[in-house]
GUSEVO-51661 format. One record per residue (C-alpha): residue number from 1; residue in three letters; x, y, z. Coordinates in steps of 0.2 Angstrom, whole numbers, plus 5000, padded with zeros to 4 digits. Example, Ala and Ser with C-alpha at 12.3 -4.5 7.8 and 13.67 -1.06 7.14 Angstrom:
% GUSEVO-51661
REC  num  residuo     u     v     w
REC    1      Ala  5062  4978  5039
REC    2      Ser  5068  4995  5036
***
This chain:
% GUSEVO-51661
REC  num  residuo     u     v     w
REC    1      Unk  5507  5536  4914
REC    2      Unk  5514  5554  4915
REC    3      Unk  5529  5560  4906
REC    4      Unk  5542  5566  4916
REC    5      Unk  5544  5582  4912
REC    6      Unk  5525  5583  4921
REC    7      Unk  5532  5570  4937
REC    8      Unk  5549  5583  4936
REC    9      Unk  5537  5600  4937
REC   10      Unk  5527  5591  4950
REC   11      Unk  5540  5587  4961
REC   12      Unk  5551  5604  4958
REC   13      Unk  5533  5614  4964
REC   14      Unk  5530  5601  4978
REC   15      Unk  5550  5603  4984
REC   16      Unk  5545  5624  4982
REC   17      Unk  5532  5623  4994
REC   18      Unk  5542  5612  5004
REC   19      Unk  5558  5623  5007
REC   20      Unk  5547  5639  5012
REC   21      Unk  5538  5628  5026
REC   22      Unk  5555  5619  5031
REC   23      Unk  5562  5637  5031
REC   24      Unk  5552  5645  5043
REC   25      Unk  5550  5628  5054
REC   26      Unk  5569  5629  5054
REC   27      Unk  5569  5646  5059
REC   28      Unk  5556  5646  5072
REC   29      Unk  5567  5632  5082
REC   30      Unk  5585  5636  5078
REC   31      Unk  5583  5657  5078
REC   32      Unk  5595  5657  5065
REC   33      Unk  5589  5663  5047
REC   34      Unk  5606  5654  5042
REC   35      Unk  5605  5636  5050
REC   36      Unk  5585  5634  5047
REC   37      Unk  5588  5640  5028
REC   38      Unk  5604  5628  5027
REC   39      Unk  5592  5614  5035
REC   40      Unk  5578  5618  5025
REC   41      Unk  5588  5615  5009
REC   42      Unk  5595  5598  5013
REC   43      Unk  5578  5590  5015
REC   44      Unk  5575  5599  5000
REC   45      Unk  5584  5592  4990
REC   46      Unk  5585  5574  4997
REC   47      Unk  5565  5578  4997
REC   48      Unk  5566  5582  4978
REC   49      Unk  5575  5568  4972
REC   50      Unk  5566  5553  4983
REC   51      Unk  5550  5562  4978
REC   52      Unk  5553  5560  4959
REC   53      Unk  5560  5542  4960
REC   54      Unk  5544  5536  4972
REC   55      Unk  5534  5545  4957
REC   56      Unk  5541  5536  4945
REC   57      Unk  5543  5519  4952
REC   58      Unk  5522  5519  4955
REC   59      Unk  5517  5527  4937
REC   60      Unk  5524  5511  4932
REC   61      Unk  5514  5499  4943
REC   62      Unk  5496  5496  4937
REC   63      Unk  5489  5490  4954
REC   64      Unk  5475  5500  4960
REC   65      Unk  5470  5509  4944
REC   66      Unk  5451  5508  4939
REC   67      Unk  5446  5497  4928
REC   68      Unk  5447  5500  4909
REC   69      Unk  5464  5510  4912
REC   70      Unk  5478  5501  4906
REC   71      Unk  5498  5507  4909
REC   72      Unk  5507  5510  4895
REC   73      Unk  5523  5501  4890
REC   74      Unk  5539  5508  4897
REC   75      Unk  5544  5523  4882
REC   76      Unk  5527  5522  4874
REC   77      Unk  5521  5540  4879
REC   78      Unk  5537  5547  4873
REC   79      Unk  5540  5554  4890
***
C-alpha cells in the first residue's frame, strides 16, 4: 500500500494537470478567461478530493493484486 503523502502528491499533480486542461476547455466554450477559470477550479477541486478518497478506498482492497503481494494492515506502513 502507498503512504498518503505519495496518494496526496499524486493526486495534487493529477488535479494540476487537470485544471490547465479544464482551463482552456472552459475557455474555448465560454470565451470568458473568468467563467472557464472559475469552472475549471470547482471540478478541481471536487476532482481532487474524490480522486484522493477513490485512491485510498482501493489501496486497501487486495483483489486484483499478483500473487505473492500481500496488503498491509491498515497503519502498518506508517503512512
Amino acid at each position: 500500500m502507498e503512504t498518503r503523502r505519495r496518494s496526496f502528491a499524486k493526486a495534487a499533480s493529477w488535479q494540476a494537470l487537470g485544471l490547465l486542461t479544464m482551463s482552456l476547455l472552459g475557455f474555448l466554450f465560454t470565451g470568458s478567461l473568468q467563467a472557464g477559470g472559475g469552472l475549471a477550479l470547482a471540478s478541481c477541486l471536487l476532482g481532487f478530493f474524490t480522486y484522493l478518497a477513490h485512491e485510498r478506498l482501493w489501496a486497501g482492497i487486495g483483489w486484483g493484486w499478483s500473487s505473492g503481494h500481500e496488503v498491509p494492515a491498515q497503519g502498518e506502513n506508517g503512512g
